[in-house]
C-alpha beads as a LAMMPS data file, in Angstrom:
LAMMPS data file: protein, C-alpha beads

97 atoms
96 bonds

1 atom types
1 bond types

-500.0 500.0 xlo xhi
-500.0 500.0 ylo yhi
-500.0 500.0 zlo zhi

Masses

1 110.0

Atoms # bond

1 1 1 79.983 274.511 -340.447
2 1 1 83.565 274.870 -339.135
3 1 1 84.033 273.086 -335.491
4 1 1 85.824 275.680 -332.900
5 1 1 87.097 275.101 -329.841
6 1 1 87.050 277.751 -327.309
7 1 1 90.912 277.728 -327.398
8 1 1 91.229 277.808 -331.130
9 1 1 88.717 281.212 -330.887
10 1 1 90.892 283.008 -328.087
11 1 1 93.903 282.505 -330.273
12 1 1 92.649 283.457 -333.333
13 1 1 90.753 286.583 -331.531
14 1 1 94.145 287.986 -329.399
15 1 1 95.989 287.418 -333.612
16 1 1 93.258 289.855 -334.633
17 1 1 90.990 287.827 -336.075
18 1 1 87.066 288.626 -336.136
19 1 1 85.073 286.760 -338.400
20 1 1 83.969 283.798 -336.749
21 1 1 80.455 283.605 -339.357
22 1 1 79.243 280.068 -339.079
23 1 1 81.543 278.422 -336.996
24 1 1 80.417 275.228 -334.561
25 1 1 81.039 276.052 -330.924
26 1 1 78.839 274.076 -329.435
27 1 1 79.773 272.561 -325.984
28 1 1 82.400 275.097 -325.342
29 1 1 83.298 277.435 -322.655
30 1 1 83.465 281.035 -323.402
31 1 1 82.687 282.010 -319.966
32 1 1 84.112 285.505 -318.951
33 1 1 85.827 286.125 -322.499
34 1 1 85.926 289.238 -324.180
35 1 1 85.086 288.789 -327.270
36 1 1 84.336 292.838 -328.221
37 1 1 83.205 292.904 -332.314
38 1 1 83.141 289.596 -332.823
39 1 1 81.189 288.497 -335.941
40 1 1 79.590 285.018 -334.964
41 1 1 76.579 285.381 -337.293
42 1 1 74.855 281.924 -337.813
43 1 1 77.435 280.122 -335.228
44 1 1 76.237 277.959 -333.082
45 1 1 76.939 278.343 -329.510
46 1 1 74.182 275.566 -328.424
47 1 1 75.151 274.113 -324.543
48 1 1 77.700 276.998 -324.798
49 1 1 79.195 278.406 -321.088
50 1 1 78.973 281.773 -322.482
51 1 1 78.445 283.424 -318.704
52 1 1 80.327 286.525 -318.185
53 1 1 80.954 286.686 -321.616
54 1 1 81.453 290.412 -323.264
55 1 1 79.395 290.913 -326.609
56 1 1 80.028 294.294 -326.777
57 1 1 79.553 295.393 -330.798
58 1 1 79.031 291.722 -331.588
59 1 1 77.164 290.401 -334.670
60 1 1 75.088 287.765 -333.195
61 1 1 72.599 287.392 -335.914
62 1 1 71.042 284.219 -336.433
63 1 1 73.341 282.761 -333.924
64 1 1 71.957 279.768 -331.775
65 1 1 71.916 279.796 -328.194
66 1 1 69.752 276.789 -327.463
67 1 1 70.188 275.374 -323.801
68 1 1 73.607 278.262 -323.723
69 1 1 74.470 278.648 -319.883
70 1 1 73.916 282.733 -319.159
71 1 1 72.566 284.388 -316.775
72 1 1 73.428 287.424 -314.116
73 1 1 76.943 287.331 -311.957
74 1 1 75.978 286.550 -308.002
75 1 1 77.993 290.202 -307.064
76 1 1 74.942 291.661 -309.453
77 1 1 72.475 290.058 -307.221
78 1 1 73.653 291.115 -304.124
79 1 1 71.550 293.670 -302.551
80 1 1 69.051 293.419 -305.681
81 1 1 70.715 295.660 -307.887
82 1 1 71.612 295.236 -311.490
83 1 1 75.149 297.421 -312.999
84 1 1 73.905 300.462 -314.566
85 1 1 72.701 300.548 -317.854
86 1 1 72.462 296.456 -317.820
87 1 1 70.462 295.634 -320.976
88 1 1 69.095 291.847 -322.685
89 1 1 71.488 290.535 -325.033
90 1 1 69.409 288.159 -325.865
91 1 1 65.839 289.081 -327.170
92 1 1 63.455 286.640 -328.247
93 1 1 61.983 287.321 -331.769
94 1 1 58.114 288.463 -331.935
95 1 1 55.617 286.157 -333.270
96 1 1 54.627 287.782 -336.796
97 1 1 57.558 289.549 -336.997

Bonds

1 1 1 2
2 1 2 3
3 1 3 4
4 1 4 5
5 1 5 6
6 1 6 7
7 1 7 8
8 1 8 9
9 1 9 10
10 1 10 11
11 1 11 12
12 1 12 13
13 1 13 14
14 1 14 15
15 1 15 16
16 1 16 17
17 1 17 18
18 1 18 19
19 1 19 20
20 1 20 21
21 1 21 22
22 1 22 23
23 1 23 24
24 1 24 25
25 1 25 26
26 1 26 27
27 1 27 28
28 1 28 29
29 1 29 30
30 1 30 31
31 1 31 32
32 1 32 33
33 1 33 34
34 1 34 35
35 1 35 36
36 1 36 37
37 1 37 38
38 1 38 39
39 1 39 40
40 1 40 41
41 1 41 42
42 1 42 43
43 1 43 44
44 1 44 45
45 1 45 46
46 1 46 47
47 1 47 48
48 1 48 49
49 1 49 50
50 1 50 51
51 1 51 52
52 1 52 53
53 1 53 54
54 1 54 55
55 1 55 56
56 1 56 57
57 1 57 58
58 1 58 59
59 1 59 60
60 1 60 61
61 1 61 62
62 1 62 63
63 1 63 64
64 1 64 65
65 1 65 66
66 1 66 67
67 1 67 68
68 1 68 69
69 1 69 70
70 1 70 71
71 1 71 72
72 1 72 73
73 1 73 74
74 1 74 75
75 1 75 76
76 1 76 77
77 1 77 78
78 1 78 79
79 1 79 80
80 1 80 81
81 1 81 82
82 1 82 83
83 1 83 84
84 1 84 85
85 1 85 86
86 1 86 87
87 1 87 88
88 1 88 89
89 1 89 90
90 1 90 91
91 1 91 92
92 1 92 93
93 1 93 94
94 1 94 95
95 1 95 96
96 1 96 97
C-alpha cells in the first residue's frame, strides 16, 4: 500500500489524476476537499479528517474509514434542518449480506 499525504493527493488530483486504488492515507486531513470521481477503492483513510469532504461520483469500495472524523457542518444544524437531498455516504454493510 502506497503512503499519501493529503498534499501529495491535492497535487496529483488538480494534475488530473484519479486513481488513488489502494493508497495509505491514514492520519491525514482531507477536510473540505473536493475530491469529485475520485477512485480510492481499498485506501485507507483510517483517523482520516475527511469532514466537509466532497465524494461526489467517488469509488469508495472497500475503503476503510475506521475512527475517520465526519460528521454534519454546524450551519446544517442550525435550526434543525439538513441541505436538501442530504444522503449517508457511508452505509454500514448488512449482516448476511
Amino acid at each position: 500500500m502506497q503512503r499519501l499525504t493529503a498534499k501529495d493527493l491535492q497535487r496529483r488530483y488538480r494534475a488530473g489524476e484519479r486513481n488513488f486504488a489502494g493508497v495509505d492515507l491514514s492520519g491525514e486531513s482531507l477536510r473540505g476537499m473536493n475530491l469529485k470521481g475520485i477512485n480510492l477503492a481499498g485506501a485507507d483513510l483510517s483517523r482520516t479528517d475527511i469532514r466537509g469532504t466532497r465524494f461526489v461520483n467517488a469509488n469508495l469500495q472497500g475503503t476503510q474509514f475506521t475512527q475517520a472524523r465526519a460528521g454534519l457542518q454546524r450551519r446544517w444544524l442550525r435550526k434543525g434542518s439538513l441541505p436538501p437531498r442530504q444522503t449517508t455516504l457511508l452505509k454500514r454493510p448488512e449482516i448476511g449480506a
